[in-house]
C-alpha positions in Angstrom: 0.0 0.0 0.0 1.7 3.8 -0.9 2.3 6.4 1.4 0.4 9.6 0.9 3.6 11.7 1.3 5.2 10.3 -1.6 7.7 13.5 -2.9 8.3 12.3 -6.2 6.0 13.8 -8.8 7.7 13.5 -12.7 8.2 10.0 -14.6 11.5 8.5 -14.1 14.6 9.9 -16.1 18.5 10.0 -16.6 20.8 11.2 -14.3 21.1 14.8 -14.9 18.4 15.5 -17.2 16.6 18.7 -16.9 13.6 18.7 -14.8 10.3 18.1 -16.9 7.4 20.2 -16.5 4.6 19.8 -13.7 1.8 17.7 -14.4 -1.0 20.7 -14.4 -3.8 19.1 -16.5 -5.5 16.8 -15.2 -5.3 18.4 -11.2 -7.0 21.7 -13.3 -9.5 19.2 -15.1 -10.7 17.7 -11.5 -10.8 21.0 -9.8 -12.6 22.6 -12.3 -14.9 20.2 -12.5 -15.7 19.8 -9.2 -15.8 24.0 -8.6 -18.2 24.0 -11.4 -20.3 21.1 -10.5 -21.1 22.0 -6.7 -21.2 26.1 -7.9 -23.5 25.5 -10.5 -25.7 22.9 -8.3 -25.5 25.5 -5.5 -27.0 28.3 -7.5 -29.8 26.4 -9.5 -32.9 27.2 -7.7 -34.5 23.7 -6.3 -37.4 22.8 -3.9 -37.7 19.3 -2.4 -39.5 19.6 0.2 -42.5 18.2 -1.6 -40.7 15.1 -1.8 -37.9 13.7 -4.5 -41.0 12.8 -7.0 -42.8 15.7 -7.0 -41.2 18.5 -9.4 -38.4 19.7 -8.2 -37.3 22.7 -10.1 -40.0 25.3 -9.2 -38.1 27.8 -11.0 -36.3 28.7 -14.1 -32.0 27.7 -13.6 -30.4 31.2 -12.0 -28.6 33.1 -15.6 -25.4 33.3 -13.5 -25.5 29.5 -13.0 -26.2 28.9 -16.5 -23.2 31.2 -17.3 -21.1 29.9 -15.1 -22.0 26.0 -16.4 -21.0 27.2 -20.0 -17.9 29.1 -19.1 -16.2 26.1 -16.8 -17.4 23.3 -19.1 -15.6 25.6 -22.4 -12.5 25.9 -20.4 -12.6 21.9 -19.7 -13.2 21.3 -23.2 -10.7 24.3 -24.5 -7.9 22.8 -21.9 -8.3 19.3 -23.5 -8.2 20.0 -26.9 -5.3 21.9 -26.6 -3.5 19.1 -24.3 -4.0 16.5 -26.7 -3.0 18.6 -29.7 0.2 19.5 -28.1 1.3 16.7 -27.1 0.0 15.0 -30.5 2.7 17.3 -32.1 5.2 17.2 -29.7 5.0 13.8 -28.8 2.4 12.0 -30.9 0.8 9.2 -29.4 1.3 7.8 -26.3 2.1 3.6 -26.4 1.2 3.1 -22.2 -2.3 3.6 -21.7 -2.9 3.4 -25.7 -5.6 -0.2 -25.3 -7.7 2.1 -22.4 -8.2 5.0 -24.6 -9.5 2.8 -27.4 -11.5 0.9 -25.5 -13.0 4.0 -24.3 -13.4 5.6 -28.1 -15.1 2.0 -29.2 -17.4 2.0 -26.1 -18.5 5.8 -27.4 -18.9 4.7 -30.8 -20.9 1.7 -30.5 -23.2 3.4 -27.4 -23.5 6.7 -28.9 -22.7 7.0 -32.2 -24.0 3.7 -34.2 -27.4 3.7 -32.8 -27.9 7.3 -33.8 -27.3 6.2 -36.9 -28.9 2.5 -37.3 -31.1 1.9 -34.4 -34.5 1.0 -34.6 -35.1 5.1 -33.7 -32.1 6.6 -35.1 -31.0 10.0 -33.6 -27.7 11.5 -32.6 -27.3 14.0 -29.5 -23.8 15.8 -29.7 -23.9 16.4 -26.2 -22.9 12.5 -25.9 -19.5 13.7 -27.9 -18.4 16.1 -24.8 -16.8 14.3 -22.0 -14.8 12.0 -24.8 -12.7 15.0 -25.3 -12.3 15.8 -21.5 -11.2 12.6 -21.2 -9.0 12.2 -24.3 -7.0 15.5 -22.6 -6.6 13.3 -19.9 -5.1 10.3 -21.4 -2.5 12.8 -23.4 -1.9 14.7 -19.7 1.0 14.2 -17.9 0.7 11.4 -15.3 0.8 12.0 -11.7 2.0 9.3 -9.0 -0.3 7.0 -7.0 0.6 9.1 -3.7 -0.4 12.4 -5.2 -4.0 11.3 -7.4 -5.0 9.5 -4.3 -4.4 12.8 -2.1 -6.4 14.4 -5.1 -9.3 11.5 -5.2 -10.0 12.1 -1.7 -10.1 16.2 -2.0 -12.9 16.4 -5.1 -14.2 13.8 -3.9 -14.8 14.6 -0.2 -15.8 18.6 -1.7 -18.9 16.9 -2.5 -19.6 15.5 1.0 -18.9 18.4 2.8 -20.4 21.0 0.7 -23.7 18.9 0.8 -24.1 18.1 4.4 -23.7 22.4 5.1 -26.6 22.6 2.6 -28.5 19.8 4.4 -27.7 23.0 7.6 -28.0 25.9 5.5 -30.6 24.9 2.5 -31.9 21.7 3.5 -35.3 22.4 1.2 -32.9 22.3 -1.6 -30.7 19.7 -0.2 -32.9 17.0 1.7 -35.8 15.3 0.5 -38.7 13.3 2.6 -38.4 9.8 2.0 -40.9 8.1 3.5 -40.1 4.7 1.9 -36.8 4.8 3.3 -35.2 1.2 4.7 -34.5 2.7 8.0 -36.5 3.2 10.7 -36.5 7.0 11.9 -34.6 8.4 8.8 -37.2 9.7 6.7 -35.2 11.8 4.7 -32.9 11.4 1.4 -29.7 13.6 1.2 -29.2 15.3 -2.4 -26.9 17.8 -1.6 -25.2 20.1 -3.9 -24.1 18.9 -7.3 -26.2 16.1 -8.0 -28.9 13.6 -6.8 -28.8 11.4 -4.3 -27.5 8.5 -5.7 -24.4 10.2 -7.4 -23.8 11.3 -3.8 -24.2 8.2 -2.6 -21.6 6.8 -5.1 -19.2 9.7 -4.4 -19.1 9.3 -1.0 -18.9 5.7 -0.7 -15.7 6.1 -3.2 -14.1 8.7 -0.2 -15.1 5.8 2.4 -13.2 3.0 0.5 -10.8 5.3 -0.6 -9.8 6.2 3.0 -9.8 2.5 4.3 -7.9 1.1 2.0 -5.3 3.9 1.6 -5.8 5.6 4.9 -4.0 9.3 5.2 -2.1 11.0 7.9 -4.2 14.2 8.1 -5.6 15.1 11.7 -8.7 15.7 10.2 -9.2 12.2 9.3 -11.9 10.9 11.9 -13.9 14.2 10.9 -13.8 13.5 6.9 -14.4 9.8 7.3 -17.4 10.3 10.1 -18.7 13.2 6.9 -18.9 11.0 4.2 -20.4 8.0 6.4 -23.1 10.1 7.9 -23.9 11.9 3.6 -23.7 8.1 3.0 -26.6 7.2 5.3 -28.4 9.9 4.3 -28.8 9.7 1.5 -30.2 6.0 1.6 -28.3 4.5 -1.6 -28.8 1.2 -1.1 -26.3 0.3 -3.8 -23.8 2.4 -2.3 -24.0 1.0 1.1 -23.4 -2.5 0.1 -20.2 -1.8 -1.7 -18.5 0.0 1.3 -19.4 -3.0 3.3 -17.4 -5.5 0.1 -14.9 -3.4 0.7 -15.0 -3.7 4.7 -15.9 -7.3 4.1 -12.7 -7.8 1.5 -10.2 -5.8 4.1 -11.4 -8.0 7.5 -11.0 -11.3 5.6 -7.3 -10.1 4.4 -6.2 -9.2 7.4 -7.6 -12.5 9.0 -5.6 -14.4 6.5 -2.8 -12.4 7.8 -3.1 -13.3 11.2 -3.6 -16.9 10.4 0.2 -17.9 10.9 -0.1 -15.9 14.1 -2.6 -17.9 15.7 -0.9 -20.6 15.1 -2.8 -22.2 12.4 0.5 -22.1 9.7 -0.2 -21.8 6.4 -0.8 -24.5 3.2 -3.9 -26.5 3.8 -4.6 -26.0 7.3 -5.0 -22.0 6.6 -7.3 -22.4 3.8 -9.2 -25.2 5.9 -9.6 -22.7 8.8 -10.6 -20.0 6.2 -13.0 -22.3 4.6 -14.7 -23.2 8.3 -14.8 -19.2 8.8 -16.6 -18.1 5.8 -18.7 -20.9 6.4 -19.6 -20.4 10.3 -20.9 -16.8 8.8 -22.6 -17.6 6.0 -24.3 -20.3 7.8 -24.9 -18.3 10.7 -26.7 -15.4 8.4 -28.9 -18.1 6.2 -30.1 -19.6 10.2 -31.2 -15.9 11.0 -32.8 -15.1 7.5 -34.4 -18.5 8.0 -35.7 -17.7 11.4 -37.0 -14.5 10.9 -38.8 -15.7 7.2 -41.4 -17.4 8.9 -42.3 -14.6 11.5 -41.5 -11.6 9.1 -43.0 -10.4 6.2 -41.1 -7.9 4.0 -43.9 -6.3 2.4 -44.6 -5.1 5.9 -41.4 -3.7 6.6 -40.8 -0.2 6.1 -40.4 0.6 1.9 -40.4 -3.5 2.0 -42.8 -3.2 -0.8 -40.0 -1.3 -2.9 -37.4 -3.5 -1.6 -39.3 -6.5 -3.4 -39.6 -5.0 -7.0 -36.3 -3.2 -6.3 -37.5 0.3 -5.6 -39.7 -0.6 -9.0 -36.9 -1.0 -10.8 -38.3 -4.6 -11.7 -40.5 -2.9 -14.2 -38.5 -0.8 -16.0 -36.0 -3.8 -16.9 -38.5 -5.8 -18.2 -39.7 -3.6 -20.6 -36.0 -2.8 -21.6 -35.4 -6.0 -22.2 -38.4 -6.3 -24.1 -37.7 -3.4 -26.1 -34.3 -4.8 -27.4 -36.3 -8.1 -28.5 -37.7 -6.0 -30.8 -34.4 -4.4 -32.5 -31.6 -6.9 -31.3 -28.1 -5.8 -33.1 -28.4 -1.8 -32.9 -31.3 -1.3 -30.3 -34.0 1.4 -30.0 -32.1 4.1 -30.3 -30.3 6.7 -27.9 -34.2 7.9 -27.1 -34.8 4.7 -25.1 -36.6 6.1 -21.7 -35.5 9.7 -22.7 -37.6 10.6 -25.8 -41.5 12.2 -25.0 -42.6 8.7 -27.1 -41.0 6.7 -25.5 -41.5 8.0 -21.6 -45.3 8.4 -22.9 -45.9 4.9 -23.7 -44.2 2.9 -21.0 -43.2 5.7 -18.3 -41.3 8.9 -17.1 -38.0 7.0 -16.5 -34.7 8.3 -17.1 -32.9 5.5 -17.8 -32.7 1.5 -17.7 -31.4 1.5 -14.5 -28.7 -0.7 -15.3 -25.8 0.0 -17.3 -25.6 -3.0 -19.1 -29.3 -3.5 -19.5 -28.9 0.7 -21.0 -26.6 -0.5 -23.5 -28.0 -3.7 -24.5 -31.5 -2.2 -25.5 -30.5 1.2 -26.8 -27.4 0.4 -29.2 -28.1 -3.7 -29.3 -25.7 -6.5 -28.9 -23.2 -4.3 -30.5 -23.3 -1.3 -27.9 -22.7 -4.3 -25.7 -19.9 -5.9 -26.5 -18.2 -2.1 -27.1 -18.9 -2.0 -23.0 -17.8 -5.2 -22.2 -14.4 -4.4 -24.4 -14.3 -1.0 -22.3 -14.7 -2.7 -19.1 -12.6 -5.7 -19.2 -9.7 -3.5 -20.5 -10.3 -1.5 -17.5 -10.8 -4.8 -14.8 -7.1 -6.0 -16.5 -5.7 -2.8 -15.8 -7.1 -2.1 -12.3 -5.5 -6.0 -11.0 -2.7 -5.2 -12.4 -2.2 -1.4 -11.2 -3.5 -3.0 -7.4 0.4 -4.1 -7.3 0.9 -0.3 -6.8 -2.0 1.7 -5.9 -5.4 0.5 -4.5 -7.2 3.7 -6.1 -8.1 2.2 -9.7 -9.6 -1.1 -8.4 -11.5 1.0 -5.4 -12.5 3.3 -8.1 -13.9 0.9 -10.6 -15.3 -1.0 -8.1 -17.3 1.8 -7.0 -18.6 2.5 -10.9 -19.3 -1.1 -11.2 -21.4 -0.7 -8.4 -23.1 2.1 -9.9 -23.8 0.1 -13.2 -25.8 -2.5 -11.6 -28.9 0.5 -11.0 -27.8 3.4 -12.9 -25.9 4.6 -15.9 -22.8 6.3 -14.9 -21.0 5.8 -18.0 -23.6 7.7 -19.9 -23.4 11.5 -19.9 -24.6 14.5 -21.3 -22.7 17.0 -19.7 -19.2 17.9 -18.5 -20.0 19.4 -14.9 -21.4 16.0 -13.8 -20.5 14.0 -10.5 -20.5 10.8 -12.4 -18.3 12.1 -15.3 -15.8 13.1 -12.4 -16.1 9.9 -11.0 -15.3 8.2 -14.3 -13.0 10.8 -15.0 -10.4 9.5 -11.6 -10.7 6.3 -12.8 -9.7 6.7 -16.5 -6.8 9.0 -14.9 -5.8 6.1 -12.4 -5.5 3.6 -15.0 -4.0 5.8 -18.0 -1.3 7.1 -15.2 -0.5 3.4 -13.7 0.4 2.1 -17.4 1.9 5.3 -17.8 4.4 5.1 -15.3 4.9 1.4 -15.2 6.1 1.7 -18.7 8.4 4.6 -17.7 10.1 2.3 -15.0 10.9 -0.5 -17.3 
């Protein structure tokens, strides 16, 4: 695991050589974002103290917000451009990093670009086309060590979960929402906050949790920003969230048990994994006895939201009738309108999306916008085990997107200033930098 004082911030060189420039990219691209996410979110008027599905946006977007929006996302996109041309000329393309980028390029093609051109409901939406270029200034960007992107992970991130518990203080009809089919008992709220909804929240906090476990920092301050993004966590009720901090607690108690194994006196070889075995067994068994126990004297229609726990907060629906839907068009899909066009949403419901990332892809762009994800992804899984070596931040960050894709669509985006985009964004960075710097060490 690296320290988080790490000094050394260029790629590897001879003896003597002069001192390259300071990687300044992609720290400006993850500020910027982040400033103009949470200033933007902060300034757009919103009421949801009606409750999250009533209409929330009781008034037209603030003209300084909307300026604002257009200015930071025009410098992202300006900064980019310019990054990759440079370094195009200068440099031309870099080899480390090289298979991410173009997995990334055919997941946008196949998800964005084909089906507006041979879906079922053809349509293109340009808007699609802008974080590719943020993130294509990002792979040409300068890499940054483990040590240092980590520190930086942890300061956008956590921006989030402190600016939106002072506006659950300060604003809380723009920030918290009743929630009265909320799990737990007594919490009948759901956290927005500033920036975002509350699942995006949700996933950016529970990024700062794992973050901080697995690669914990030195500050004094720790205790306060981990005790932040656990309480924004619970409050904001994402259920998705909350189970993969607890993988990720799960995963660090069961290493450092294995640890301690030869320490107890149990050795290693066999007898370890036998004692391992009879551990994860004793719990699992243990938690089926209970669940059995409590079936017959429980129902979980009864429980608080236990209706919405059983159809998956009614997300049950809404993936069968995507599913249905690409039955109808297998190899390009419906079309980028899927949930989001007026005929669409008018026929089968005001949904945003599939709810599933996979599910998303597979109905709007087809077996072909599937595959282009799978590609994407399993170039990013190979790259995450083998950066985990060095850094835990790419395989805590894509675990916390994966998480995402099993009820959302994090990978799809229609803006710049986006909490998801940013999320994606550290991830991309993490691998492009690992491969980047592995291949300078060589």
């Amino acid at each position: 695991m690296p320290s988080l004082e790490l000094a050394a911030d260029d790629l590897p060189g001879p003896v003597g050589a002069a001192r390259p420039a300071p990687a300044l990219l992609l720290p400006a691209l993850l500020i910027l974002i982040t400033a103009g996410t949470l200033l933007t979110g902060a300034l757009v008027p919103r009421d949801l103290s009606l409750g999250e599905d009533a209409p929330i946006w009781n008034a037209s977007p603030d003209q300084l917000a909307f300026d604002l929006s257009r200015a930071a996302t025009a410098l992202v996109l300006l900064a980019s451009g310019v990054a990759a041309a440079r370094a195009t000329v200068l440099h031309g393309f870099p080899r480390a990093g090289l298979a991410l980028w173009l997995a990334y390029l055919g997941f946008v093609a196949t998800n964005f670009l084909l089906p507006g051109l041979a879906a079922r409901e053809p349509g293109l939406d340009a808007r699609l086309l802008l974080p590719p270029i943020v993130f294509t200034g990002a792979y040409f960007a300068r890499p940054i060590p483990p040590a240092r992107l980590t520190w930086l992970a942890k300061v956008v991130l956590g921006a989030f979960v402190h600016a939106s518990l002072a506006a659950a203080v300060l604003a809380p009809a723009q920030a918290l929402a009743p929630y009265l089919e909320g799990v737990l008992p007594g919490l009948p709220v759901r956290l927005y906050g500033v920036g975002g909804g509350a699942t995006s929240l949700g996933a950016l906090s529970s990024a700062f949790l794992a973050l901080e476990l697995c690669a914990p920092s030195r500050s004094r301050w720790r205790l306060l920003h981990l005790g932040a993004a656990g309480l924004a966590l619970l409050l904001t009720q994402a259920k998705t969230s909350w189970l993969f901090v607890l993988l990720v607690v799960a995963l660090l108690l069961a290493r450092r048990t294995w640890r301690l194994l030869p320490a107890l006196g149990l050795g290693g070889g066999a007898s370890a994994r036998a004692t391992w075995v009879l551990l994860l067994g004793g719990v699992g068994g243990a938690l089926v006895g209970l669940l059995a126990a409590g079936s017959g004297h429980v129902q979980v229609a009864s429980l608080q939201g236990g209706d919405q726990l059983l159809s998956l907060t009614g997300r049950t629906y809404i993936w069968a009738t995507s599913w249905r839907t690409w039955l109808e068009s297998p190899l390009f899909g419906y079309g980028l309108g899927l949930w989001e066009s007026e005929r669409f949403r008018a026929t089968y419901g005001p949904f945003d999306h599939a709810h599933n990332q996979l599910l998303h892809a597979l109905a709007s762009a087809g077996v072909v916008g599937l595959l282009g994800l799978l590609g994407y992804l399993g170039v990013a899984l190979a790259g995450a085990l083998r950066a985990a070596r060095r850094s835990p931040l790419p395989l805590v960050l894509l675990g916390a997107v994966l998480s995402l894709c099993l009820t959302n669509t994090p990978l799809r985006a229609y803006y710049v200033l986006d909490a998801f985009v940013l999320l994606h964004l550290l991830l991309f960075a993490a691998l492009v930098d690992d491969a980047r710097l592995a291949a300078a060490r060589r």
